[in-house]
N, C-alpha and C positions, 0 to 999 in steps of 0.2 A: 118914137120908141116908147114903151109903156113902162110904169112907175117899174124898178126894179125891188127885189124884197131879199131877204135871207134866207138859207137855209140850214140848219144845224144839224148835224150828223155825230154820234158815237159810236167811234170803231177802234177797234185793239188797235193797241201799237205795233205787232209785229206786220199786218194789213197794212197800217197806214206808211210803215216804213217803205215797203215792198212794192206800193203802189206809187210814191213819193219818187222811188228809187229808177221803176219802169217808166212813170211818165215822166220825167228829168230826160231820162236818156231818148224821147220822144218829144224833147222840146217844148213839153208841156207842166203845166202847173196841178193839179187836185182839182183845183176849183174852174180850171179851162177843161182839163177832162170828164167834170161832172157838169160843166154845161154842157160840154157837145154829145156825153148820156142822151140827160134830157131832150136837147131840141133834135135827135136822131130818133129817141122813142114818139116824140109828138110828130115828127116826118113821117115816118114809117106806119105810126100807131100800133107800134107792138113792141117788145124788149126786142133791142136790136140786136141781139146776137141768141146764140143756143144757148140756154140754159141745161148746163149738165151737172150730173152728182159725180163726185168722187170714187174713186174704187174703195169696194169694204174697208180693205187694209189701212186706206186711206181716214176713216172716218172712224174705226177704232182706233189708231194714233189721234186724232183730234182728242174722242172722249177720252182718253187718257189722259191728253196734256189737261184738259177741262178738271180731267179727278184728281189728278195731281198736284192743280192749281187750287185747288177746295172750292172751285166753281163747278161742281157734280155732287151730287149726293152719292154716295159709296153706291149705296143698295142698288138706285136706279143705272149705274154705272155696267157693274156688275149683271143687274138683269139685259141689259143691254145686249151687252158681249157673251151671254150664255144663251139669248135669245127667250128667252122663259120672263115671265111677267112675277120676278122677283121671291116666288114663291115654291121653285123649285119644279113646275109643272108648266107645261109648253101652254101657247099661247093658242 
């Protein structure tokens, strides 16, 4: 078996709660489901599942908890959700 190494990741707490919470109840650990990640994307050679986005609604709540949090700039927030590049005039 080859040397083993680290890796360190930073992710919100409400993620890590949620993922902690799913893979418990999966029998599994963070750091068992972030191996079997990686050694399924090096099987595979590709992310091993669909990568999808969120519905709108979905991702207007995010940037809001984001602007609400004072991790968003107002403005860029703002042009966001009106769609327009901040200056009153569509994109």
């Amino acid at each position: 078996m080859a040397a083993s190494g680290t890796i360190q990741i930073k992710i919100d707490r409400e993620t890590r709660k949620a993922a902690e919470s799913l893979f418990d109840a999966l029998g599994l650990d963070i750091t068992t489901a972030i191996r079997l990640f990686l050694k399924q994307a090096v099987n595979q050679q590709r992310i091993p599942f669909e990568i999808v986005t969120p519905p709108p609604s979905a991702m207007v709540s995010q940037m809001n908890a984001l602007a609400a949090a004072g991790k968003m700039n107002r403005d860029m927030d703002d042009a966001l959700l009106a769609g327009t590049n901040g200056e009153g005039t569509e994109d």
